[in-house]
N, C-alpha and C positions, 0 to 999 in steps of 0.2 A: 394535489393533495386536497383533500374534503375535510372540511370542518365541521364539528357534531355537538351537540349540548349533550356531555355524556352524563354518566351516573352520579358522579360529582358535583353536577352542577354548574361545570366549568368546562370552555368549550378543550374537546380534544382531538386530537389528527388523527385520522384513517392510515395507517399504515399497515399497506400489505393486508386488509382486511381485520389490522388486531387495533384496539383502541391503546393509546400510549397509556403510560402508566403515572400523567400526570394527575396529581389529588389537590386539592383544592387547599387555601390559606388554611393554618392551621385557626382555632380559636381561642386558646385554650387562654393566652394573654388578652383577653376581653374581658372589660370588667361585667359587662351588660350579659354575656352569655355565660361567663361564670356562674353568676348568680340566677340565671336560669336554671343552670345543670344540678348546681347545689342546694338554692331553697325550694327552685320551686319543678323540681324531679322532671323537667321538661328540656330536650335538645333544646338550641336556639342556634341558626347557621345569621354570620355575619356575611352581607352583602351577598346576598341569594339575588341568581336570576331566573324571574319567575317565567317567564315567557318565552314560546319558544321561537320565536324570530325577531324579535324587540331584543334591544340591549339592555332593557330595563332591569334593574334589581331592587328588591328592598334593603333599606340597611338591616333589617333583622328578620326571620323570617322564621315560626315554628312550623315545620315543610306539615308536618304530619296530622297538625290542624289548622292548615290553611289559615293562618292568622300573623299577619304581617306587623311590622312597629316600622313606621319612618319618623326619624328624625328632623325636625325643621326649622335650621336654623336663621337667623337674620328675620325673626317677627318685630322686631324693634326699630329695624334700620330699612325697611323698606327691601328686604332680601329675595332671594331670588325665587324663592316661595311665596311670595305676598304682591307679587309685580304682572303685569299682566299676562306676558306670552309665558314666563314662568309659571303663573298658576293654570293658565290651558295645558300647558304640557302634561301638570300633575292632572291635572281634572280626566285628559288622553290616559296618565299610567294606570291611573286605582280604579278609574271605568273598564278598562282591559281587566284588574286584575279581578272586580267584580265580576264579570261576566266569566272568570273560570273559575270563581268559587270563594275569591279571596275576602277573609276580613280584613281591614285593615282600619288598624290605630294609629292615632298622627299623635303626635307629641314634641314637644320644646327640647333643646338638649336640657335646661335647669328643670325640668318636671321626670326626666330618662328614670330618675335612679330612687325617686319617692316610694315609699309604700302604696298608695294608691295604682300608680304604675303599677306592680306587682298584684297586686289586688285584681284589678278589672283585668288582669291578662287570664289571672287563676279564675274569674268567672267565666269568661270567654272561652277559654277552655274548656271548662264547664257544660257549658252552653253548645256546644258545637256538636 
């Protein structure tokens, strides 16, 4: 059996030449992509994987203008974003995601849900 990154975004089985008919988490219980959909008229897929042989994913991802949101928690406590081999790895994932086009916005979970958030995503947007 073959494994594929299908149209979902989510990897799916070869059977028999037909791709299954598995769909991807739903989102709709998100507060971050909520408020995507609702204020600011733009999809937002939770935990997108952008690459296509990397297991990497962004926590949020607007597929259609290449513009990613990660979350990064533990900046206070020495976490695993702020730590050595942990920040090589990020520096490996958004150098990949750069190199195919990606923007990406880093953010706090206590900054996620501010106006300004919202703000420079609807310029980025903008911008793109």
């Amino acid at each position: 059996m073959t494994t594929i990154l299908c149209i979902w975004n989510i990897d799916c089985r070869l059977d028999g030449g037909n791709i299954c008919d598995m769909k991807p988490k739903p989102t709709s219980n998100d507060l971050f992509t909520t408020i995507c959909r609702t204020q600011l008229g733009v999809e937002c897929v939770k935990e997108y994987r952008f690459h296509p042989t990397r297991k990497w994913r962004f926590d949020y991802a607007f597929v259609e203008h290449k513009i990613a949101i990660e979350v990064d928690g533990g900046v206070w406590i020495n976490g695993r974003h702020n730590r050595a081999a942990g920040y090589v790895k990020d520096l490996e994932k958004f150098n990949a995601a750069a190199a195919m086009g990606w923007v990406v916005i880093k953010y706090t979970p206590e900054q996620l849900y501010r106006s300004a958030t919202f703000d420079l995503i609807k310029e980025t947007i903008k911008n793109r």
